[in-house]
BAVOTOR-158472 format. One record per residue (C-alpha): residue number from 0; residue in three letters; x, y, z. Coordinates in nm, 2 decimals, padded with zeros to 4 digits. Example, Ala and Ser with C-alpha at 12.3 -4.5 7.8 and 13.67 -1.06 7.14 Angstrom:
% residues 2
 seq type     c1     c2     c3
   0  ALA  01.23 -00.45  00.78
   1  SER  01.37 -00.11  00.71
***
This chain:
% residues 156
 seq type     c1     c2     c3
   0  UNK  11.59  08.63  11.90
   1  UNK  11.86  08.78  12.19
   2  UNK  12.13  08.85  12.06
   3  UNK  12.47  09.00  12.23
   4  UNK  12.43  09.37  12.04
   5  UNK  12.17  09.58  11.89
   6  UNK  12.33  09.66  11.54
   7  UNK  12.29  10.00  11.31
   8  UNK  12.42  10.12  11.03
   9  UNK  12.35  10.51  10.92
  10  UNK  12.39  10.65  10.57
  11  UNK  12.22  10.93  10.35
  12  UNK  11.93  10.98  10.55
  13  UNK  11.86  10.65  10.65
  14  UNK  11.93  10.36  10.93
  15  UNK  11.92  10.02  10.94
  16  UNK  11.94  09.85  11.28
  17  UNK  11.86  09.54  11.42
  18  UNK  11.68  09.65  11.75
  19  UNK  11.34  09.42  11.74
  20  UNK  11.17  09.70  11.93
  21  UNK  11.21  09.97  11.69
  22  UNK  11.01  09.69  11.41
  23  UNK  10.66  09.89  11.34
  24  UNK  10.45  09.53  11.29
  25  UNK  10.19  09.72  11.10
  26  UNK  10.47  09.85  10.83
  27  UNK  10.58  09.47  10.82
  28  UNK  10.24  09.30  10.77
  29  UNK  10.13  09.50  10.59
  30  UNK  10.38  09.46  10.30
  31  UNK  10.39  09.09  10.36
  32  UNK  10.05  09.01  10.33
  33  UNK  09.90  09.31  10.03
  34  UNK  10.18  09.36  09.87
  35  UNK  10.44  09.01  09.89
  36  UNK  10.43  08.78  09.65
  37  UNK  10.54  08.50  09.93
  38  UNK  10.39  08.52  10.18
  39  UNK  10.02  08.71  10.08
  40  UNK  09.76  08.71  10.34
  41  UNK  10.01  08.60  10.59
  42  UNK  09.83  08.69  10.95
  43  UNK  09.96  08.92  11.19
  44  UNK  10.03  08.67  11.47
  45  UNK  10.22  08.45  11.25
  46  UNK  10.45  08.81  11.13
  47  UNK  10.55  08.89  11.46
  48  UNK  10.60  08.54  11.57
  49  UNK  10.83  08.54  11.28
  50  UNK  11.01  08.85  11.43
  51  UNK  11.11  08.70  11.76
  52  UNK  11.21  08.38  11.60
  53  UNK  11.47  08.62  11.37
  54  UNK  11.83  08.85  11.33
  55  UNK  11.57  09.14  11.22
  56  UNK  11.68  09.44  11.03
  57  UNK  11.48  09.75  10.99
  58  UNK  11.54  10.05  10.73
  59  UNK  11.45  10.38  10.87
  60  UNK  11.42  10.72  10.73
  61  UNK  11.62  10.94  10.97
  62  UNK  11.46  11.05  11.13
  63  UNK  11.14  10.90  11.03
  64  UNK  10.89  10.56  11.00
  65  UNK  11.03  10.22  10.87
  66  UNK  11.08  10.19  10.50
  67  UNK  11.24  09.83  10.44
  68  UNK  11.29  09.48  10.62
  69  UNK  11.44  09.19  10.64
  70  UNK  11.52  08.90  10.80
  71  UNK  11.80  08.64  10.90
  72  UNK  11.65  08.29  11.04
  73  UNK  12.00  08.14  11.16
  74  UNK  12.12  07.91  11.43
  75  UNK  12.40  08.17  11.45
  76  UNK  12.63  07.91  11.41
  77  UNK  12.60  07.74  11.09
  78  UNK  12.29  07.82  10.88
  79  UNK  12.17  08.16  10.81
  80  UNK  11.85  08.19  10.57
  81  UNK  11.77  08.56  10.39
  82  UNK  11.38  08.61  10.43
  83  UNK  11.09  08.86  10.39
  84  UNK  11.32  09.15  10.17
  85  UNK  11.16  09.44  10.10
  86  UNK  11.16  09.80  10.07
  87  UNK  10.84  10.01  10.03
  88  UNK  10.82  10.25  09.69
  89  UNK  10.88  10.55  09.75
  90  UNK  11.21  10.47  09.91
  91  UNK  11.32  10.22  09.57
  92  UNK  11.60  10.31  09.34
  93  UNK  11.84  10.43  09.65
  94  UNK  12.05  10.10  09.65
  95  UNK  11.85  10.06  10.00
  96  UNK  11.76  09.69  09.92
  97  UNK  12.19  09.63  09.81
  98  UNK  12.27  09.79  10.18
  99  UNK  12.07  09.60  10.34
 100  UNK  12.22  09.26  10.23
 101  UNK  12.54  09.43  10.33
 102  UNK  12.45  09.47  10.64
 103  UNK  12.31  09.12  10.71
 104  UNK  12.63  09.00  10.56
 105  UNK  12.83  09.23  10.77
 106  UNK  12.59  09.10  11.08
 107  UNK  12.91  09.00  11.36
 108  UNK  12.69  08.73  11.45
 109  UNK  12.64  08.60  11.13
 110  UNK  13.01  08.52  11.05
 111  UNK  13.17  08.21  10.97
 112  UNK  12.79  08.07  10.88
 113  UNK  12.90  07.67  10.68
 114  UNK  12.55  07.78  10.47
 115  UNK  12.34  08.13  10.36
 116  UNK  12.03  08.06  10.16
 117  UNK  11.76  08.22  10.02
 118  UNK  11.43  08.23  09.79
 119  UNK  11.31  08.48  09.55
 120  UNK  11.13  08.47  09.23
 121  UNK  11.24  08.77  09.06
 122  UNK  11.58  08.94  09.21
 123  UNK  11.89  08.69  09.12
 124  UNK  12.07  08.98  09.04
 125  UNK  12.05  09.16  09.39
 126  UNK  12.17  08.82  09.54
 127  UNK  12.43  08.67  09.31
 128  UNK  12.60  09.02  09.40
 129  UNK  12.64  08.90  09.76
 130  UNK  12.76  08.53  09.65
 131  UNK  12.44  08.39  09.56
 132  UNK  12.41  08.13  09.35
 133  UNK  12.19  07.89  09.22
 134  UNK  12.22  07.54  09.42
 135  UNK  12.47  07.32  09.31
 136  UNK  12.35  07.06  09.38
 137  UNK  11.95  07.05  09.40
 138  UNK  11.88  06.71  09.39
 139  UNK  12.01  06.74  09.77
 140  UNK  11.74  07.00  09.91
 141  UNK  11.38  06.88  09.94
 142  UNK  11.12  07.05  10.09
 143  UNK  10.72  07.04  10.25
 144  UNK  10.55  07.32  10.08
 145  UNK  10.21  07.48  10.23
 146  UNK  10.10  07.69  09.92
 147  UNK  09.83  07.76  10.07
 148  UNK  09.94  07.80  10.43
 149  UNK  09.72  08.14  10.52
 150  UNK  09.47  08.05  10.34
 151  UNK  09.41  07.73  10.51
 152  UNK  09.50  07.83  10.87
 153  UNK  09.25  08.12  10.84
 154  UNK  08.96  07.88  10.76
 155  UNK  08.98  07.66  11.04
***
């Protein structure tokens, strides 16, 4: 997705920044297809389609390889939607994930948003620190769900 500026954000050794070209698609799939819970066997193609359809942010040793993502999917107007979190291992228990929501809060381009929503299974407590909460009203929100997406798209 263009947007006006490329975004980064240093601190103890490590960047984040939103430059789509610096995204190493092979640390991404990777993670999202072995090691997600959400989006398992998800294919390559379908990853960095994902990318250019996104507000990406990359976490970066620095100097070094990519060690977290995530990404925004917003009309940059109203809507913004938190996907595809993740840091690897060895880089856990450095408050990287917590930065890296305050940077996508922080995004200039993703102020004044009517809406931010998410998914996760397991990490309320990162979220609800951000503002997060469960909906309010659920009856609202309905959904088509493809549980098994991948699965299905890689057999035919």
């Amino acid at each position: 997705m263009a947007l006006g500026n490329v975004c980064e954000w240093s601190r103890a050794g490590y960047r984040i920044s939103t430059d789509p070209a610096r995204i190493d698609l092979d640390v991404v799939t990777t993670y999202l297809a072995e090691e997600s819970y959400w989006a398992r066997g998800v294919p390559r193609g379908t990853v960095a389609k994902s990318i250019e359809q996104a507000v990406v942010f990359g976490i970066y040793s620095d100097p070094g390889p990519q060690v977290g993502f995530g990404r925004v999917i917003s009309d940059l107007a109203t809507i913004a939607f938190v996907s595809d979190v993740f840091v690897l291992e060895d880089h856990r228990g450095q408050g990287l994930s917590k930065w890296l929501m305050e940077c996508m809060m922080a995004h200039p381009e993703l102020q004044g948003m009517r809406r931010w929503l998410l998914v996760t299974r397991d990490a309320h407590s990162l979220y609800s620190r951000y503002g997060f909460k469960s909906l309010e009203a659920p009856a609202r929100f309905m959904e088509i769900r493809h549980a098994n997406a991948y699965g299905r798209a890689a057999n035919h």
